[in-house]
TORPA-4810 file (N, C-alpha, C, O; in nm, 3 decimals):
<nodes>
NODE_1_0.713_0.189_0.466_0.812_0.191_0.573_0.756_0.259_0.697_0.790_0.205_0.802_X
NODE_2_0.667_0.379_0.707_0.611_0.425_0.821_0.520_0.327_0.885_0.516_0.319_1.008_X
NODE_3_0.441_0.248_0.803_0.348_0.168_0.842_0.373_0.008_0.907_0.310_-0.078_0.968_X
NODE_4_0.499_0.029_0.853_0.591_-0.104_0.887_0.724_-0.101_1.020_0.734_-0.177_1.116_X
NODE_5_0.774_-0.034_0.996_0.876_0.040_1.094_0.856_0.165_1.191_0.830_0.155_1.310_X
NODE_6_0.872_0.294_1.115_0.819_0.359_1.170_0.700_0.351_1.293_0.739_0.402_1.398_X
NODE_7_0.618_0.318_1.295_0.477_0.283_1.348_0.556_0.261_1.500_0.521_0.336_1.591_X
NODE_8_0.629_0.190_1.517_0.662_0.131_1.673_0.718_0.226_1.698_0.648_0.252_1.796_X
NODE_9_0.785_0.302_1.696_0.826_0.495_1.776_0.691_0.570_1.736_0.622_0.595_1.835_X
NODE_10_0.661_0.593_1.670_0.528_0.653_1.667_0.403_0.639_1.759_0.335_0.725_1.814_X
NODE_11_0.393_0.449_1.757_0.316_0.444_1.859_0.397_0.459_2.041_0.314_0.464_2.132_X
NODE_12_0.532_0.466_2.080_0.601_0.480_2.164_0.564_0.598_2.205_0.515_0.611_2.317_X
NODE_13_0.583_0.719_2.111_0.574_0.879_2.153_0.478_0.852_2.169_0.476_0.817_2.287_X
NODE_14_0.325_0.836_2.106_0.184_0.890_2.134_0.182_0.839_2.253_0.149_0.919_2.340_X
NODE_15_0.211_0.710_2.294_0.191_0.649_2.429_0.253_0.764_2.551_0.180_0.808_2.639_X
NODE_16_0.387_0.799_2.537_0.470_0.832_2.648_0.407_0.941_2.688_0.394_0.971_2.807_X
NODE_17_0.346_1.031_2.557_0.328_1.190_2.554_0.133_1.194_2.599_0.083_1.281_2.670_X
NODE_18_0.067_1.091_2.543_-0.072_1.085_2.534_-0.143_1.195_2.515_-0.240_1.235_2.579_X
NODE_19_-0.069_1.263_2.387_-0.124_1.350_2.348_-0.181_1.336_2.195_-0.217_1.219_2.196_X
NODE_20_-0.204_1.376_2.095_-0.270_1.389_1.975_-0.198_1.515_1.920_-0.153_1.619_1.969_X
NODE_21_-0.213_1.438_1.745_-0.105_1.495_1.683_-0.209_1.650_1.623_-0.330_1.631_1.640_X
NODE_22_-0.177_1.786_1.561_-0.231_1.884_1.563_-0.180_1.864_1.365_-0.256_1.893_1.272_X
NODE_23_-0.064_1.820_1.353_-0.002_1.795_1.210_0.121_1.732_1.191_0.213_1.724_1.272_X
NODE_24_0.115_1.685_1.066_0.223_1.595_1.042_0.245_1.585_0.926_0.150_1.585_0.847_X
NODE_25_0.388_1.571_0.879_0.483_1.560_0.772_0.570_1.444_0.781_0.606_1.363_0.866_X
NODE_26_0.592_1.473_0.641_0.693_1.313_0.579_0.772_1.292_0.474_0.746_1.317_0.357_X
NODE_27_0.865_1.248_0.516_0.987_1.265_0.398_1.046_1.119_0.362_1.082_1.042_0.452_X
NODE_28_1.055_1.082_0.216_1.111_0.954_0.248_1.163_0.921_0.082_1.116_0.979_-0.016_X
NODE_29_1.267_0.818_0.077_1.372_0.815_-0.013_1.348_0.642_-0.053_1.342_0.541_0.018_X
NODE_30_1.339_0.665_-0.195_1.372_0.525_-0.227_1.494_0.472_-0.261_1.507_0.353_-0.289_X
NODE_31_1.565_0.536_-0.261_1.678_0.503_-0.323_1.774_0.402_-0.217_1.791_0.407_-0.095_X
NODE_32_1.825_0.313_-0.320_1.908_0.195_-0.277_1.813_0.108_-0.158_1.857_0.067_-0.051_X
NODE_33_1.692_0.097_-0.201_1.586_-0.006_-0.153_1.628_-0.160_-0.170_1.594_-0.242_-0.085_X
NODE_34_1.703_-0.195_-0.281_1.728_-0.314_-0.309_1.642_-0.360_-0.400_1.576_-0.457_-0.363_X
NODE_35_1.622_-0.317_-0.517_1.475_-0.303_-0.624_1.339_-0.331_-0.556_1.253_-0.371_-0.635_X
NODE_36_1.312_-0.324_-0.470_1.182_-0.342_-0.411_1.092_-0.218_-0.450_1.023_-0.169_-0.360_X
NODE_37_1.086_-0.157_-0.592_0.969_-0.073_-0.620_0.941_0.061_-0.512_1.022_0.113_-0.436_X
NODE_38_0.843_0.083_-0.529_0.836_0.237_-0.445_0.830_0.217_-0.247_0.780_0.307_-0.180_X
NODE_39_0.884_0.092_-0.183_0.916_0.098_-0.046_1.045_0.171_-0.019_1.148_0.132_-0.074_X
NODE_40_1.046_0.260_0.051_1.116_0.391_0.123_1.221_0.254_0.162_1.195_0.137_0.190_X
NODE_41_1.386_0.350_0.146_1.470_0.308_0.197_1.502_0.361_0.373_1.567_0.316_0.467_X
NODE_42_1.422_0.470_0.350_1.429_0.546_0.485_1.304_0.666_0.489_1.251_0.710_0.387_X
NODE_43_1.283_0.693_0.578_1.206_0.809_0.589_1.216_0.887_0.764_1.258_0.848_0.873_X
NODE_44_1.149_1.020_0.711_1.132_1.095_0.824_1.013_1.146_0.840_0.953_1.174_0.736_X
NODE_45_0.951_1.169_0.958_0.810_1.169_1.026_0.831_1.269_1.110_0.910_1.261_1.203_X
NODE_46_0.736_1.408_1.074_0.728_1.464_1.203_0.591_1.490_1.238_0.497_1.481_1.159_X
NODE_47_0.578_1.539_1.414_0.423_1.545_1.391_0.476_1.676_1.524_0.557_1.661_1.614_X
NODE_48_0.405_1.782_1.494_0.347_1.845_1.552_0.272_1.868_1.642_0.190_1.952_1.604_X
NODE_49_0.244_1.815_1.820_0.169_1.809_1.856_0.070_1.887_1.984_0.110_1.998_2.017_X
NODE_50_-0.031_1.845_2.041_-0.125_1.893_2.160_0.041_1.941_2.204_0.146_1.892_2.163_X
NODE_51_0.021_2.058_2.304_0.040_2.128_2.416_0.198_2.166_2.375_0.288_2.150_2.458_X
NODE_52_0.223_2.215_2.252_0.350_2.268_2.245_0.442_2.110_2.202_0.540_2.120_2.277_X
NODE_53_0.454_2.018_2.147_0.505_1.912_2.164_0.555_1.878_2.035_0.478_1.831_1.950_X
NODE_54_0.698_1.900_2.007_0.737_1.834_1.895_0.787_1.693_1.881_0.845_1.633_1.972_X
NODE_55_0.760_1.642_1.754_0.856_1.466_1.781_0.890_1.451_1.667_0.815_1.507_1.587_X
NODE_56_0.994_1.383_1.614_1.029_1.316_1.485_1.078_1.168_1.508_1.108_1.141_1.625_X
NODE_57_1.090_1.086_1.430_1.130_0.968_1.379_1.179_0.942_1.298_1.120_0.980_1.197_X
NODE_58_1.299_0.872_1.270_1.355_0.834_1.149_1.393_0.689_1.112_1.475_0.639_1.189_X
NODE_59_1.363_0.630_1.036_1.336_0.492_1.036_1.374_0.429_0.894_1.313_0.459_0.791_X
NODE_60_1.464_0.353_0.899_1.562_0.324_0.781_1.570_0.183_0.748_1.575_0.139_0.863_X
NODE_61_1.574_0.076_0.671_1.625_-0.011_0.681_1.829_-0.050_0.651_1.873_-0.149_0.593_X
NODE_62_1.889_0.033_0.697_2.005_0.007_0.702_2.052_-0.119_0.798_1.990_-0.135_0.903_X
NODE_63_2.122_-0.177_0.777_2.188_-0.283_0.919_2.332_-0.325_0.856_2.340_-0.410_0.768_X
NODE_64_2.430_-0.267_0.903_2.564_-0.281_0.847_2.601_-0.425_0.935_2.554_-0.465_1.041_X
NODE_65_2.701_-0.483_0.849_2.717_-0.601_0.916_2.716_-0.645_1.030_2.654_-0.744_1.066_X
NODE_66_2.788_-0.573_1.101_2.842_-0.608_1.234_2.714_-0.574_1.319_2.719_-0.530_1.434_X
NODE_67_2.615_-0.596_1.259_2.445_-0.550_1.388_2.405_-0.645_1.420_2.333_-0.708_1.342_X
NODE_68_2.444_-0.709_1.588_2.386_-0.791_1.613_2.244_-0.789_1.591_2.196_-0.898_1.560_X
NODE_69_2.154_-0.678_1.600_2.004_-0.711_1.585_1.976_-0.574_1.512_2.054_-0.502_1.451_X
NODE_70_1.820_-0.556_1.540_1.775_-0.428_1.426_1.758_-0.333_1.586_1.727_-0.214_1.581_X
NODE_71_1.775_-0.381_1.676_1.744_-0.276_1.839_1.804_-0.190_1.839_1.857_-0.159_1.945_X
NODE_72_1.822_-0.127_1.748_1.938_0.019_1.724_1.817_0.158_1.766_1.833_0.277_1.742_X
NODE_73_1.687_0.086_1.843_1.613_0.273_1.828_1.717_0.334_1.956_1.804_0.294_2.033_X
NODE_74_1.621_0.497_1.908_1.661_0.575_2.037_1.535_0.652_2.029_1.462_0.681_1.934_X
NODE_75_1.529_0.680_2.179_1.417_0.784_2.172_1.454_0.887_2.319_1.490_0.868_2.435_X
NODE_76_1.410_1.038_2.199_1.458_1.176_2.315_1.364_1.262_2.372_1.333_1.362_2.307_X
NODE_77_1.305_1.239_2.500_1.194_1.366_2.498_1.206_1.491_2.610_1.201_1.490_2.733_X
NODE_78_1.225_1.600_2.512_1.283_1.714_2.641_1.164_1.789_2.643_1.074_1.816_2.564_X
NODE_79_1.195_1.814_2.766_1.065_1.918_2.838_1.145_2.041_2.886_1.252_2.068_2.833_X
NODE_80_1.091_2.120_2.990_1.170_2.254_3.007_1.241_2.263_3.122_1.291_2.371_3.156_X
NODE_81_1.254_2.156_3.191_1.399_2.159_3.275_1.478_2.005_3.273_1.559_1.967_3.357_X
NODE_82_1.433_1.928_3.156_1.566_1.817_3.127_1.491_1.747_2.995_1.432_1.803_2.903_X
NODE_83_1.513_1.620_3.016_1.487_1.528_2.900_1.540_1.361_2.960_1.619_1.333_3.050_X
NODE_84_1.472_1.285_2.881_1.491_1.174_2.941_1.516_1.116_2.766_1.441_1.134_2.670_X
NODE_85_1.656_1.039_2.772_1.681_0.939_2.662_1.695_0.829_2.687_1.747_0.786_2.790_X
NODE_86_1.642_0.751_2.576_1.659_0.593_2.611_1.773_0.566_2.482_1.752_0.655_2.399_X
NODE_87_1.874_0.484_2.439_1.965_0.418_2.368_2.034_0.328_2.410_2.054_0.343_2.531_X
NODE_88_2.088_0.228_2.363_2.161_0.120_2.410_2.075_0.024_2.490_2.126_-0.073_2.547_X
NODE_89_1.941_0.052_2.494_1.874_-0.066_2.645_1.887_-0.014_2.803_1.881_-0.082_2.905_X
NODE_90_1.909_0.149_2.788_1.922_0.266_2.898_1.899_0.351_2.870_1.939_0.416_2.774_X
NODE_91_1.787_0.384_2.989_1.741_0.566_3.048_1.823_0.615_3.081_1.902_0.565_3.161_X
NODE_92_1.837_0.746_3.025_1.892_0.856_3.068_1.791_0.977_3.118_1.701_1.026_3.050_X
NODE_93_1.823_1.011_3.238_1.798_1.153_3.296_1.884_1.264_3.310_1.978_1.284_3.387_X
NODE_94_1.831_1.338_3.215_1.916_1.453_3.206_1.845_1.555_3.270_1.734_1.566_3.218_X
NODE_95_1.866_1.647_3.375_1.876_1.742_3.448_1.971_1.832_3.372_2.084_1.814_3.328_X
NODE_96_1.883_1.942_3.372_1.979_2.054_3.336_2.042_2.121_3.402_2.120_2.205_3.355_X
NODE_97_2.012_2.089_3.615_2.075_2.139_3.642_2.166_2.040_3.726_2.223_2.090_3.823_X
NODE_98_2.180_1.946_3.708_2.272_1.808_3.684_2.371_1.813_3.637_2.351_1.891_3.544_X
NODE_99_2.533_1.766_3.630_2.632_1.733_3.625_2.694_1.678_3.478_2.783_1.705_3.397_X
NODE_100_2.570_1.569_3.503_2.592_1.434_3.455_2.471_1.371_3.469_2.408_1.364_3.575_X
NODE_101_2.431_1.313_3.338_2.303_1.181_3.293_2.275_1.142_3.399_2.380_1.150_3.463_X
NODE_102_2.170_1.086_3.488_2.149_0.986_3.582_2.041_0.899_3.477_1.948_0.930_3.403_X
NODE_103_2.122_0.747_3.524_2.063_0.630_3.471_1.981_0.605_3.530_1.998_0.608_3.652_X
NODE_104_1.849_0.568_3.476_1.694_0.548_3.546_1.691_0.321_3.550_1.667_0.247_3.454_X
NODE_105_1.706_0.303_3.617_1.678_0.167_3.632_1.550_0.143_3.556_1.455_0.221_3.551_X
NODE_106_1.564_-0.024_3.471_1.438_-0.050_3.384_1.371_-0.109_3.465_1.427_-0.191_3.537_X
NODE_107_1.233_-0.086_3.478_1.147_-0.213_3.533_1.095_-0.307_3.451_1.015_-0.279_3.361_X
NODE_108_1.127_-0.396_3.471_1.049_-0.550_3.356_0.992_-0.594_3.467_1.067_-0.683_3.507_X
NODE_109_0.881_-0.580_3.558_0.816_-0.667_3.646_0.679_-0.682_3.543_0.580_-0.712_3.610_X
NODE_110_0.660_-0.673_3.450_0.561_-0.690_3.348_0.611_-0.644_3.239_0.624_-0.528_3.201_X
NODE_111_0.658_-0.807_3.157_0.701_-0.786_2.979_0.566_-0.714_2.900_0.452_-0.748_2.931_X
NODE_112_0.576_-0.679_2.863_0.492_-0.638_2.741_0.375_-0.745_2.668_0.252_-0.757_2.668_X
NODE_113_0.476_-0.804_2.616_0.448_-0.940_2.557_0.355_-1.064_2.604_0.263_-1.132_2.557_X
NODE_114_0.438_-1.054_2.737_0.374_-1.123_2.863_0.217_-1.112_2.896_0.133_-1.202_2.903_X
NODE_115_0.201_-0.930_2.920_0.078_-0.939_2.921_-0.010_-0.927_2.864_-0.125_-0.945_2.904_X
NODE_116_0.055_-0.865_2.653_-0.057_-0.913_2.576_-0.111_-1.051_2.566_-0.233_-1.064_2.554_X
NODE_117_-0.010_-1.189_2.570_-0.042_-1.327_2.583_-0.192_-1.349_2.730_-0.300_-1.405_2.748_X
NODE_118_-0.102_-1.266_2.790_-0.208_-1.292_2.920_-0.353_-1.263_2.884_-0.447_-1.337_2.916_X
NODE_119_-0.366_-1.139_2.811_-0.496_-1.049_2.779_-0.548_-1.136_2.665_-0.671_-1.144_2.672_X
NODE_120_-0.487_-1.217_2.544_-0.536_-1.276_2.453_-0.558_-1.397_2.527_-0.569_-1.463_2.424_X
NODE_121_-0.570_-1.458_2.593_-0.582_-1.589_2.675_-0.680_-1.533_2.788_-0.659_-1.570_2.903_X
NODE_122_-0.767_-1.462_2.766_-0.830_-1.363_2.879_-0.809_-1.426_3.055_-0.893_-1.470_3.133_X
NODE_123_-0.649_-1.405_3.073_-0.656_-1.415_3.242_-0.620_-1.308_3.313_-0.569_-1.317_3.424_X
NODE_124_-0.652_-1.156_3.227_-0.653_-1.031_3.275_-0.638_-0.902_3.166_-0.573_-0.903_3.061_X
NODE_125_-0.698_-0.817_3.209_-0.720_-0.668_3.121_-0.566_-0.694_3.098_-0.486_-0.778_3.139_X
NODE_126_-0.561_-0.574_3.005_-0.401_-0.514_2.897_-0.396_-0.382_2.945_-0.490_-0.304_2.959_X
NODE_127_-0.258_-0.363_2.973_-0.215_-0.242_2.919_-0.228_-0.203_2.784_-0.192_-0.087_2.765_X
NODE_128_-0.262_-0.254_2.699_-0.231_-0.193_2.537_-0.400_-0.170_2.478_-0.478_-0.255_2.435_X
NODE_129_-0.415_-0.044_2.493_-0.527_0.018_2.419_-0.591_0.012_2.311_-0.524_0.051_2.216_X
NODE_130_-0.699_-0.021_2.286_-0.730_-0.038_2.142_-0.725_0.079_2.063_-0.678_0.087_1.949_X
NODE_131_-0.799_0.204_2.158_-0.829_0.311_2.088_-0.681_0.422_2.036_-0.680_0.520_1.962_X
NODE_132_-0.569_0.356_2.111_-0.461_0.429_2.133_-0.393_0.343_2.023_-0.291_0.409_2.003_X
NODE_133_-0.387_0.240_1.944_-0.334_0.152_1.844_-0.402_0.199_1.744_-0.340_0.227_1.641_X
NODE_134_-0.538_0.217_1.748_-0.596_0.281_1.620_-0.541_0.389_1.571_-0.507_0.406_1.454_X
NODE_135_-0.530_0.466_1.663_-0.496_0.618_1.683_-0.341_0.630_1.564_-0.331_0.706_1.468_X
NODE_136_-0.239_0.528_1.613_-0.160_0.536_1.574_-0.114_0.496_1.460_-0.021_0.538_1.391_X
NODE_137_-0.209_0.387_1.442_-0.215_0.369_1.252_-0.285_0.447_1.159_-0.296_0.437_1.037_X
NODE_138_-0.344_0.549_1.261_-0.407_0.618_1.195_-0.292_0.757_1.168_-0.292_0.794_1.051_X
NODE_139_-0.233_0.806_1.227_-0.116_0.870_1.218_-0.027_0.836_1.135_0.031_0.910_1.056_X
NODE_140_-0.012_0.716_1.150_0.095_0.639_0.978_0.017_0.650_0.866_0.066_0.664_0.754_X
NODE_141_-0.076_0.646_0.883_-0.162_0.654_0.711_-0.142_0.809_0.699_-0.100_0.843_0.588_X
NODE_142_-0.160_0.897_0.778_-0.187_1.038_0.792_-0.018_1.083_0.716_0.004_1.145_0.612_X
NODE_143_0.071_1.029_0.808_0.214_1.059_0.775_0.259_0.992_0.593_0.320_1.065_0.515_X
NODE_144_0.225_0.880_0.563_0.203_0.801_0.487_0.130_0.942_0.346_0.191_0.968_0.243_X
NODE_145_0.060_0.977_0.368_0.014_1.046_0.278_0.071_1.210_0.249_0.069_1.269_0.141_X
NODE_146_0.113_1.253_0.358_0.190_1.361_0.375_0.341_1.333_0.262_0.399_1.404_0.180_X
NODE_147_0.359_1.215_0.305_0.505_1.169_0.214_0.443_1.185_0.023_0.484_1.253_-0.072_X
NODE_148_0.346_1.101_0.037_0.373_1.071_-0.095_0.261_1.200_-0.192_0.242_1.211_-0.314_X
NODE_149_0.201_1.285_-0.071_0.081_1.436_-0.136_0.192_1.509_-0.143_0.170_1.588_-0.235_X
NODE_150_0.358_1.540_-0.077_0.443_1.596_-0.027_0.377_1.745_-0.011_0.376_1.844_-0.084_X
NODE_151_0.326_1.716_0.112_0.256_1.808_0.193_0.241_1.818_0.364_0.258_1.708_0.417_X
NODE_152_0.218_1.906_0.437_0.181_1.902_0.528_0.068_1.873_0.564_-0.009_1.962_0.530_X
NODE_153_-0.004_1.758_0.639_-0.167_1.756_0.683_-0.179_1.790_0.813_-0.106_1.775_0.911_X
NODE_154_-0.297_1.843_0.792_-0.337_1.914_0.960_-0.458_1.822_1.014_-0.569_1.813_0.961_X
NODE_155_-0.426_1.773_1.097_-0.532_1.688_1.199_-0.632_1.711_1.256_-0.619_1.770_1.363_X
NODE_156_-0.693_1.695_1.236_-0.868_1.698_1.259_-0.863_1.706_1.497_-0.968_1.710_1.561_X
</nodes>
C-alpha cells in the first residue's frame, strides 16, 4: 500500500519541501483488506526530515459509496508564520495573522501529464526528475520496511 498509494503524497511532500528524509516510520493494518493476504488496508508513514521538517501520510483504501472518485487527498504544510492546505481541488493560505484562509488560485498553464507526454515524445525537457522519483521509491521501500521490521530507520 505505501508503494502503491502512499508513494503519490510522499512523492508530493519530497517535491514541495526538496528536502531528504533524516528517518522514517510505518504503521499499517490488514485488517478488512477484503482477503487479499498481507496488503495493508491502510497505513501510516512518517518521515522525519532535513531542516526541522515533519510530514505524515495516511493512505487507505476505503471509498464509501457515495465517492465520486478516489481524489479525496489532502495535503498540510505549516511553517512558522502560516501553512498552506490543499483539499477539495483548493489552496488554502493560512496566515496566522489573517482572519480567514485566503484561497490561492490553481495554475494549470502546464498539466502534468501534458508535459510528461511532451518529454516522452522528446518535444521538450520535464519537470519530473529522475533522481527525485528514485529518491522517493526509495523512501517507500525505506517506510515499507520500517512497517513490517516495526521499527524506526534512520537515513543514510
Amino acid at each position: 500500500t505505501i508503494s502503491w498509494v502512499a508513494i503519490h503524497m510522499i512523492d508530493l511532500i519530497l517535491w514541495l519541501t526538496r528536502e531528504k528524509c533524516v528517518a522514517v516510520s510505518a504503521f499499517g493494518s490488514t485488517e478488512a483488506n477484503g482477503g487479499n493476504g498481507s496488503l495493508e488496508s491502510a497505513v501510516i508513514c512518517n518521515m522525519q526530515m532535513e531542516n526541522s521538517i515533519l510530514a505524515s501520510v495516511r493512505a487507505d483504501y476505503l471509498r464509501p459509496s457515495f465517492a465520486e472518485t478516489h481524489g479525496d487527498d489532502r495535503i498540510r504544510i505549516v511553517g512558522t508564520v502560516g501553512a498552506i492546505e490543499v483539499r477539495d481541488d483548493t489552496v488554502y493560505l493560512l496566515d496566522k495573522s489573517a482572519s480567514q484562509p485566503q484561497i490561492i488560485p490553481n495554475d494549470e498553464s502546464v498539466p502534468i501529464f501534458l508535459d510528461f507526454l511532451d518529454a516522452v515524445a522528446g518535444k521538450k525537457g520535464t519537470n519530473i526528475d529522475t533522481c527525485q522519483s528514485l529518491y522517493s521509491t526509495y523512501v517507500c521501500l525505506e517506510l515499507t520496511r520500517s512497517m513490517r521490521e516495526k521499527r524506526t530507520i534512520i537515513m543514510p
